[in-house]
C-alpha positions, 0 to 999 in steps of 0.5 A: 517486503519491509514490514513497519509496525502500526505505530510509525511516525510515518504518516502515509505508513499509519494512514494504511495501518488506521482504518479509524477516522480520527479527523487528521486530514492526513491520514484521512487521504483517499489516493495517494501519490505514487511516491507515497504508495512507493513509500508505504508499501516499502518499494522503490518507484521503479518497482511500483511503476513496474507493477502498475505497468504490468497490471499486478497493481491496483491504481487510479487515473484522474486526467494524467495523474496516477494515484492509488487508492489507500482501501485498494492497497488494503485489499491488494495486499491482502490478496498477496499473502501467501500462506506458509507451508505447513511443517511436515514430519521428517 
């Protein structure tokens, strides 16, 4: 998965990044859209919509429109992390 560094000009990137409220609407958002949840987590739409398919992702519908929650997203990644082998003597 591609990794951005908290300081991206993208701002759906840093809105995942900010856990402050700095009072810019923008990065204040809730729910993103799929083509910004896409973006942040650095996966095509097809990926996203393959993962929400297959219930791997967390994701919320108001009335037709899919949306992902940015605290959800948070979470889900965390819950992704794998932990890395530790180096064993040879």
């Amino acid at each position: 998965m591609k990794q951005t560094q908290p300081g991206s000009s993208d701002p759906v990137i840093q809105q995942l990044h900010n856990s402050s409220n700095n009072g810019n609407a923008e990065t204040n958002r809730l729910l993103l859209t799929e083509a910004q949840a896409a973006t942040a987590l650095g996966v095509s739409r097809r990926t996203l919509f393959s993962l929400r398919r297959e219930g791997k992702i967390p994701f919320v519908r108001i009335g037709k429109c899919i949306r992902y929650s940015v605290e959800a997203l948070r979470d889900w990644i965390t819950s992704q992390n794998e932990n890395p082998k530790p180096n064993l003597p040879q």
